[in-house]
Phi, psi and omega in degrees: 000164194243127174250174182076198174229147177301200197262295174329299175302348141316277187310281173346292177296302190292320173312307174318295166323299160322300190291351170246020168265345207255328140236036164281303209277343156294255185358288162331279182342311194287318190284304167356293201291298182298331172290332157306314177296322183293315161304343179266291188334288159353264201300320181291341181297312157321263168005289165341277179337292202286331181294327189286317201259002169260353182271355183258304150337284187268138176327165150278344161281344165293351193256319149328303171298310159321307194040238234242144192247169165211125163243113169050220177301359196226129204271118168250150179236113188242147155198169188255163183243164124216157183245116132016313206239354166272165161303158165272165009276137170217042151298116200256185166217102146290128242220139167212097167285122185223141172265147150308321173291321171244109173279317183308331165302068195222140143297168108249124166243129175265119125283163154231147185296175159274120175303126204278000000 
């Protein structure tokens, strides 16, 4: 009686095994890959927020002078505006947010200060 498995058969079974460990593991990667990008959105959504509630909070010139920040993963830029063709007061704050992990990943949020 012929016992065992050939050579072929052998081969065959490691080749199956491969092609479906090589895509289990693209599969991983891939959710991987998105959950970091949802984890970067997060924190820049984070960023916002916060950005949004120091601006209401801190003088405007203190936020000017720091110009630029790192809250965690997201790089902030504060500068001042004003618009041309309006009355004063037409100071605005421009906010600019970027993640480190994604630079394609950026905000700008316009505030306005608070009127004394």
């Amino acid at each position: 009686m012929n016992q065992g498995f050939t050579l072929i058969e052998a081969l065959v079974a490691l080749i199956v095994i491969t092609l479906i460990a090589t895509v289990a593991l693209e599969t991983q990667m891939t959710t991987l890959k998105l959950e970091q990008a949802a984890r970067d959105t997060q924190a820049l959504r984070f960023a916002i927020s916060q950005t949004l509630s120091a601006s209401r909070i801190i003088p405007m010139e203190t936020l000017l002078a720091a110009g630029q920040s790192t809250n965690g993963p997201i790089h902030i830029q504060v500068s001042a505006l004003t618009l041309p063709d309006k009355p004063a007061p037409n100071q605005w704050l421009k906010w600019e947010l970027y993640s480190f992990a994604r630079p394609t990943l950026k905000a700008e949020v316009f505030t306005r200060p608070n009127e004394p």
